[in-house]
C-alpha positions in Angstrom: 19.0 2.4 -13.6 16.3 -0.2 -14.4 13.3 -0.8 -12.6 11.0 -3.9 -12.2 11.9 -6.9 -14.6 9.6 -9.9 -14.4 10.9 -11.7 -17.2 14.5 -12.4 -16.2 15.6 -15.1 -13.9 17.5 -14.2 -10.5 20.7 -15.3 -10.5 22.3 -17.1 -7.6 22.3 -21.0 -7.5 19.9 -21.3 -4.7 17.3 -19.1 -5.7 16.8 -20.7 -9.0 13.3 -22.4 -9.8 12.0 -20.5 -6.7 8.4 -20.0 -7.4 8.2 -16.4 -6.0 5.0 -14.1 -6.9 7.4 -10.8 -7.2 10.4 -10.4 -8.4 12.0 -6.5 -8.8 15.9 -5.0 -10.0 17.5 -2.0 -10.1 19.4 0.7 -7.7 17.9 0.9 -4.4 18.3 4.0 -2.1 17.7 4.7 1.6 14.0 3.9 2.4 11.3 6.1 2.8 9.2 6.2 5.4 6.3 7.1 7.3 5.7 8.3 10.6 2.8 6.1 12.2 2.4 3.7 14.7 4.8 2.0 13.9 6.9 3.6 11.1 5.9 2.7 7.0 9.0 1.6 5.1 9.2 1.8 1.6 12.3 0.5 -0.4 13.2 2.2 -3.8 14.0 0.0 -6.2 14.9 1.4 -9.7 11.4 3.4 -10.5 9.5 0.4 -8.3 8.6 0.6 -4.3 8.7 -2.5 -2.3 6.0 -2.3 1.0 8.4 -3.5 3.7 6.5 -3.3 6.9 4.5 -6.5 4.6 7.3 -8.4 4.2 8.3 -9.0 8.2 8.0 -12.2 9.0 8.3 -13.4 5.3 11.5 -14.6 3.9 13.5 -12.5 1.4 16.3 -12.6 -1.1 18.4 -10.4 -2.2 21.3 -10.2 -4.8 23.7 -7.7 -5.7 24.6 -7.7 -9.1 28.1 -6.0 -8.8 26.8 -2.9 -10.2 26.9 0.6 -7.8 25.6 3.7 -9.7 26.3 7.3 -8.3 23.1 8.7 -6.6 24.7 11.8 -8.4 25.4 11.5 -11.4 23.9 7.9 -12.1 27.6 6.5 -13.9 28.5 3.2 -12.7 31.6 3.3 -9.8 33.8 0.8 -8.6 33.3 2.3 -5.1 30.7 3.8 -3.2 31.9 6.8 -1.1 29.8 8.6 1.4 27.0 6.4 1.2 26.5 6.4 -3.0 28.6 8.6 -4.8 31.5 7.8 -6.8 34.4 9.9 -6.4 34.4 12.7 -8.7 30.9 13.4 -7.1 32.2 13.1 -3.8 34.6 15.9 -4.6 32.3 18.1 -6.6 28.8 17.3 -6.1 26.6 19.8 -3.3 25.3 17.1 -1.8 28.8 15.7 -0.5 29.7 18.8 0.6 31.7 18.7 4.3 29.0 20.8 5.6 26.2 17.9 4.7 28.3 16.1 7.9 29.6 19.4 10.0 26.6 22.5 9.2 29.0 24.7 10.9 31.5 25.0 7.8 28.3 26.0 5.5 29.3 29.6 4.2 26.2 29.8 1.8 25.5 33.0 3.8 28.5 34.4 2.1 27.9 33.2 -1.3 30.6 30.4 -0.9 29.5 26.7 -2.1 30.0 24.0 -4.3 26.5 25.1 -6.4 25.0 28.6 -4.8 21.7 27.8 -6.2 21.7 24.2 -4.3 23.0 26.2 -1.3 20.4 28.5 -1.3 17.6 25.8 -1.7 19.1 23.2 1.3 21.2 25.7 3.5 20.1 29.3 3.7 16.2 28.2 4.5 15.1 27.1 8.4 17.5 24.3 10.4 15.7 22.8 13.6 18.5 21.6 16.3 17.0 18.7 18.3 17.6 16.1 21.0 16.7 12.7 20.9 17.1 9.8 22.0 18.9 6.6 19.7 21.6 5.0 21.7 21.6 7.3 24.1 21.0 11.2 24.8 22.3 12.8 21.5 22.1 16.7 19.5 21.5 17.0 15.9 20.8 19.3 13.5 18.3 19.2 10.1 16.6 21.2 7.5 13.1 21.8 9.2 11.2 19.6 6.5 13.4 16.5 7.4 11.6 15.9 10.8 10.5 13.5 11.7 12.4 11.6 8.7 15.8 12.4 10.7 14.6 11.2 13.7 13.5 8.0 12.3 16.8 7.4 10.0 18.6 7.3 13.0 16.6 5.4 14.6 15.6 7.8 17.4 12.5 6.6 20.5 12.1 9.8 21.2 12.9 13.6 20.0 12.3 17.3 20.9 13.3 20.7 19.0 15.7 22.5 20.4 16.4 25.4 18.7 15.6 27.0 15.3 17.6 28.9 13.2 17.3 30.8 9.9 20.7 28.9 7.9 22.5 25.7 8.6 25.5 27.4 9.9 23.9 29.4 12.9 23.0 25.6 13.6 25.9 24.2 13.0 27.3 26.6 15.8 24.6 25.7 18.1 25.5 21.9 17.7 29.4 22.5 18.1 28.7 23.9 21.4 26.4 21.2 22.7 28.9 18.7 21.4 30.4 18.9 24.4 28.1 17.6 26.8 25.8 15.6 24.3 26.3 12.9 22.2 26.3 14.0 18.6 26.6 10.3 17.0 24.6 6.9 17.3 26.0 3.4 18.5 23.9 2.1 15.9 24.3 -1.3 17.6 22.8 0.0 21.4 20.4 1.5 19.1 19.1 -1.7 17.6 19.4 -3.2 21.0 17.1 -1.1 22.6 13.1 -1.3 23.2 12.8 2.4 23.3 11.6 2.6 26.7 13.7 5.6 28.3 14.0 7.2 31.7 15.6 10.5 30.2 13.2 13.8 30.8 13.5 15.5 27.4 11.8 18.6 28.2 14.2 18.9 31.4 17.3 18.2 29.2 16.3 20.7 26.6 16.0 23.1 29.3 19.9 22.3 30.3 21.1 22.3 26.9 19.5 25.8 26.4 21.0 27.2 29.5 24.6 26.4 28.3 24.6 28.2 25.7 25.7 32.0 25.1 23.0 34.6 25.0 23.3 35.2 20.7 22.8 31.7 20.7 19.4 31.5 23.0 17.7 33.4 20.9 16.6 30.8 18.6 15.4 28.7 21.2 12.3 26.6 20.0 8.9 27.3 21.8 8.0 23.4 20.6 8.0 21.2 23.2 6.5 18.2 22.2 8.2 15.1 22.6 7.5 13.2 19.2 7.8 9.5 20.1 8.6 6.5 17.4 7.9 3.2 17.2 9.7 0.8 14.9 8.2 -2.5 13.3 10.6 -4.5 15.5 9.0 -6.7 18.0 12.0 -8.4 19.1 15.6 -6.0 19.1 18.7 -8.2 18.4 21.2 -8.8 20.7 24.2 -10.3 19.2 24.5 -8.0 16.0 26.4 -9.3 13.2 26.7 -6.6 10.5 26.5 -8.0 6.3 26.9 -5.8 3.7 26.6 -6.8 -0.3 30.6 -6.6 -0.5 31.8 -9.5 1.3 27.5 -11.2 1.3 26.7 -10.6 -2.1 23.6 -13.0 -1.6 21.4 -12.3 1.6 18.6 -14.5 2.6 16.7 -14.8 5.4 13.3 -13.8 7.1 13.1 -9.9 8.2 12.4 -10.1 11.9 11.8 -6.1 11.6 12.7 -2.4 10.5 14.6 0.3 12.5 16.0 3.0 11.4 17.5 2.7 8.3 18.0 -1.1 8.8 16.5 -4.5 8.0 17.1 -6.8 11.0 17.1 -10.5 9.9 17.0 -14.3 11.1 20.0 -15.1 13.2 20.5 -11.3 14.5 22.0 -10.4 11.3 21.4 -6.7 10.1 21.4 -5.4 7.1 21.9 -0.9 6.7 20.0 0.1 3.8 21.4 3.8 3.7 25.1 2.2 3.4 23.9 0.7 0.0 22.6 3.7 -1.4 23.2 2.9 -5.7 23.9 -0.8 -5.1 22.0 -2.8 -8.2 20.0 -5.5 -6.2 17.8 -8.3 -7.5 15.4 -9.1 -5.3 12.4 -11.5 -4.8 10.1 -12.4 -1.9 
C-alpha cells in the first residue's frame, strides 16, 4: 500500500491540470472517528489521514485505480468480499469469521476458532448489547471498547447499553432473543434520511427488552442508563438516495454536502459508503 504521492499526476481526463493544493493515494479503510458535537471523520489513506469534517462544502475527486488489496493479508484481489478481504482471507482469516456477523456461533469459550489467540483477544473479553436508534428501534451487540465507534458506523441518533456480558457468545444469545421484537439491521437509506430527532423512550424500551428475556439471561443487565446522543456533520439529510460505488463510478466528483455514519453524502443526493470500499486504491485530491 502506498501513501501520499505529490509528485504524480491524477489520472482521469477531467481532473488533469487542476490546480489542487493536496493531492493523496493509496488503500483507504473505513473512517475513523470521533465522538463530539458533531462526529470527527478521518479517512485513511495509505499511511496518510485526510480531515473530512474540513472538506464539507468543498468539492472533491476521487479515482479508483482498479487496485483492491486485502485488509488481511494486503495481496492485491480481483474482488472484495465482506467489505475488503479477498477470498482465501474470507475463508481463513479471524476477522471474517461467521461469528464477526452472528456472535452467537463464537465458541472461543470452548477453545474452537479460526486463531485461539485472536479469539481470546476480540471474543472472550466484555461484549455490551445495546439499543439505538438508526432507521429505526434496533439491538446490537459489540466489544465494550467499540462504543461509541459502533453506534456512530451505523449511523445511530441515539443509543443505550443494554446488557453486558463476559464473551461474545452469551451476547450473541442475548441478541438472538431480542431479534424478535427489535430490529437487528439498518435501512441505511431511512437512516440517511432522518434528522435524528426521535420520539422513542430509550430508557422505557430497554426496560421492555430486559423483561423479555429469561432469568440466566437478566443477569447481565447493564446498570448504564445513559442515553449517548450523536450528531453527524450533515446539515441537510438526502432524500432521493442514489447509491455509487468505484465499480460501476470509477471517477466520483462532487461537493460533500456531509458525513453520517460511514458515508459521504454528495451533490445531487448521491452517497458514497466508505466501509464498502475498505482496500480500494483511490487517488484523491481536493
Amino acid at each position: 500500500m502506498t501513501g501520499i504521492n505529490r509528485d504524480k499526476p491524477v489520472l482521469g481526463e477531467n481532473l488533469t491540470g487542476r490546480k489542487n493544493k493536496h493531492k493523496y493515494e493509496g488503500s483507504i479503510l473505513k473512517m475513523r472517528t470521533e465522538h463530539a458535537s458533531p462526529v470527527n471523520y478521518f479517512l485513511p489513506v495509505g499511511d496518510q489521514e485526510i480531515e473530512m469534517n474540513a472538506l464539507i462544502g468543498h468539492e472533491i475527486h476521487m479515482l479508483f485505480t482498479g487496485q483492491i488489496h486485502c485488509i488481511a493479508c494486503g495481496k492485491i484481489t480481483k474482488t472484495s468480499f465482506s467489505q475488503g478481504f479477498c477470498y482465501s482471507c474470507l475463508q481463513t482469516a479471524p476477522e471474517a469469521s461467521e461469528s464477526i456477523i452472528r456472535p452467537e456461533l463464537s465458541k472461543a469459550e470452548f477453545d474452537i476458532a479460526r486463531d485461539l489467540d485472536w479469539a481470546r483477544k476480540h471474543d472472550l473479553i466484555d461484549h455490551v448489547v445495546y439499543l439505538a436508534v438508526t432507521s429505526e428501534l434496533k439491538v446490537g451487540v459489540t466489544r465494550h471498547h467499540q462504543l461509541p465507534t459502533r453506534w456512530i458506523d451505523q449511523g445511530a441518533s441515539y443509543a443505550i447499553r443494554l446488557a453486558k456480558t463476559p464473551n461474545r457468545h452469551i451476547a450473541g444469545i442475548i441478541e438472538v432473543f431480542l431479534k424478535k421484537y427489535f430490529a437487528d439491521r439498518t435501512n441505511w437509506q431511512e437512516m440517511l434520511k432522518t434528522d435524528g430527532k426521535t420520539d422513542i423512550n430509550l430508557p422505557e424500551e430497554k426496560k421492555k427488552a430486559l423483561e423479555l428475556l429469561p432469568p440466566e439471561l437478566q443477569k447481565y443487565s447493564c446498570i448504564d442508563h445513559e442515553i449517548v446522543s450523536i450528531h453527524y456533520p450533515l446539515a441537510e439529510p438526502p432524500q432521493k438516495i442514489k447509491s455509487v460505488i468505484f465499480d460501476k463510478t470509477p471517477e466520483i466528483e462532487g461537493i460533500l454536502k456531509g458525513i453520517k455514519g460511514q458515508y459521504l453524502v454528495f451533490n445531487e443526493n448521491r452517497v458514497l459508503n466508505i466501509r464498502k470500499h475498505n482496500g480500494y486504491f483511490l487517488k484523491i485530491q481536493y
